[in-house]
N, C-alpha and C positions, 0 to 999 in steps of 0.2 A: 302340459295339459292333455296333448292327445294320448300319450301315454296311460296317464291315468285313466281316460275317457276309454281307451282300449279295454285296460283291464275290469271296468266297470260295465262295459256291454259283453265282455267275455262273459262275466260272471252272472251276466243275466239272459246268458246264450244267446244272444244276439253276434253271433260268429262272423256277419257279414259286414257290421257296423263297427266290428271291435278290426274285420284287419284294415275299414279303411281308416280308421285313426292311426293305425301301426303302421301301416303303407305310408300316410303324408306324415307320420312325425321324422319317420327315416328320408324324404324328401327335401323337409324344415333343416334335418339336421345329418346331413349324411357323413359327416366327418365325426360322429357322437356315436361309442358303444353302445349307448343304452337303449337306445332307437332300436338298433338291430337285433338284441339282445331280446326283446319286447316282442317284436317279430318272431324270433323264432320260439320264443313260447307260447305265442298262437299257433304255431305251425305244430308245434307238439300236441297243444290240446285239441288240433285236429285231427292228430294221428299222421300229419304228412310229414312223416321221418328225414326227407331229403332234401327239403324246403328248410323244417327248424335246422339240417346241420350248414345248408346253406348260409342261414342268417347270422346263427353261430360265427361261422367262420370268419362271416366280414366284421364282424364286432369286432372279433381278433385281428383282422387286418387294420382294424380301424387305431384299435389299441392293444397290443398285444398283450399287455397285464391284466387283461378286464379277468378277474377271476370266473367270475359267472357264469362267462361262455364257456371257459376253459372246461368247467366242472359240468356243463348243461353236453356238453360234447364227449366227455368222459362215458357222462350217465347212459348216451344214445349210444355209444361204442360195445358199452357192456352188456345190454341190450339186444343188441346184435349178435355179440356174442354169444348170449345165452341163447337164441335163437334157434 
């Protein structure tokens, strides 16, 4: 539910309402990729590059197969690189 609820105040720029959804679903479920996963694609649609690879990472820690992160971390490396 907050997940959703995240990405549905994202999309209605509500930035402040979407990361506390993303904050307490990763609280509900801290042992869950997709929690963190969620999180750090807000942190991208903010632009705060260090944050989403932060959230990233713990997904991967959380699960290390989660492809998502994997590829969402990829994306911010290349990124970088092009920099």
């Amino acid at each position: 539910f907050h997940n959703l609820m995240g990405y549905r105040l994202m999309a209605k720029e509500d930035m402040e309402g979407a990361l506390a959804h993303f904050k307490l679903q990763t609280r509900l479920l801290p042992d869950a990729a997709n929690p963190w996963d969620s999180l750090g694609d807000y942190y991208v649609e903010v632009g705060n590059k260090e944050e989403a690879r932060k959230a990233f990472e713990k997904a991967l820690e959380v699960d290390p197969s989660f492809d998502a992160s994997k590829r969402k971390l990829e994306e911010l490396d290349a990124e970088d690189t092009a920099s």
